[in-house]
C-alpha distance (Angstrom), angle and dihedral (degrees) to the residues before:
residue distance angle dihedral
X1 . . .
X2 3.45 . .
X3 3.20 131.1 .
X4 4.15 146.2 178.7
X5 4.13 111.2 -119.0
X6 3.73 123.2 -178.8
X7 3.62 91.8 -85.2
X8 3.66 108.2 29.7
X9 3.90 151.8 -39.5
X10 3.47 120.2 -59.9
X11 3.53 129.5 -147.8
X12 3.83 120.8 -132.5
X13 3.81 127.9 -149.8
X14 4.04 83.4 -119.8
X15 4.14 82.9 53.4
X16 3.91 88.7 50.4
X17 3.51 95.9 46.0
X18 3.38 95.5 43.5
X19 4.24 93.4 59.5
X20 4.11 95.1 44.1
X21 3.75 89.9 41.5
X22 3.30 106.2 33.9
X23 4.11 105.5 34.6
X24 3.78 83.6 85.6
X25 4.18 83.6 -127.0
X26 3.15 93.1 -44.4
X27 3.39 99.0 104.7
X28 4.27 112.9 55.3
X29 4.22 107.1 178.0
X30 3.75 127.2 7.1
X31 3.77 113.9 -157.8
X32 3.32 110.8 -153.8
X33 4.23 119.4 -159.7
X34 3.79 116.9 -149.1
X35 3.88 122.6 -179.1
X36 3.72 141.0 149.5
X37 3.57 141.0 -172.8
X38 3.53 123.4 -100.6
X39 4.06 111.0 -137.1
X40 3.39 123.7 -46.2
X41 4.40 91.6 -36.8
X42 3.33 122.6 106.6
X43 3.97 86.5 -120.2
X44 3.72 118.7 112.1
X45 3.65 135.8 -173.3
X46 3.58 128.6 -147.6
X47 3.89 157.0 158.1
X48 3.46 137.5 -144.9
X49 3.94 125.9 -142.0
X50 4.01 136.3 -150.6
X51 3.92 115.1 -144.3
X52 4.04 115.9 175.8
X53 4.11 130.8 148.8
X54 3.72 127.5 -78.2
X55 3.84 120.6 -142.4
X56 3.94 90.0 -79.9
X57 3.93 88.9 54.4
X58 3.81 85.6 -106.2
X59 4.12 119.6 148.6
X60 4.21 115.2 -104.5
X61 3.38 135.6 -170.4
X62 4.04 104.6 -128.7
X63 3.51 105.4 174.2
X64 3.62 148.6 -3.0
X65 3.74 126.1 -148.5
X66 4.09 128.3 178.4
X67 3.70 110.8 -136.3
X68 3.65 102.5 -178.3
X69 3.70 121.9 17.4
X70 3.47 122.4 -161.1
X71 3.55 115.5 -121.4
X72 3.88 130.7 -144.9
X73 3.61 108.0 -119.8
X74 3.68 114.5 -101.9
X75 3.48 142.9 -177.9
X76 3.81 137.0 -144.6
X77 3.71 126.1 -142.3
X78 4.19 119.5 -154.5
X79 3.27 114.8 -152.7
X80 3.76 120.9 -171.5
């Protein structure tokens, strides 16, 4: 299903299914973008996915990459 958040669309497994499955062969990856916001910041972290076919025209994840990562918060000291 898909469906419009606060800060974007998100792509369902139904929705990724649905393109390698249904697009007849048209369709060969689907690359689906997930993020969300971290608090109350206007920083997000996120990830993207690869989905293709297997031999038996079957959806796969591929690969999974981290776009954004959400860092601790941190501070740095000078010294002089």
């Amino acid at each position: 299903m898909t469906r419009r958040g606060t800060y974007g669309l998100v792509l369902g497994q139904d929705d990724m299914n649905l393109w390698l499955v249904g697009g007849n062969e048209a369709v060969n990856a689907v690359l689906p973008l997930k993020w969300i916001t971290i608090g109350v910041t206007n920083r997000v972290k996120g990830s993207v996915e690869l989905y293709t076919l297997d031999s038996n025209g079957m959806p796969i994840l591929c690969q999974t990459q981290v776009l954004f990562e959400a860092r601790p918060n941190f501070y740095c000291e000078i010294q002089y």
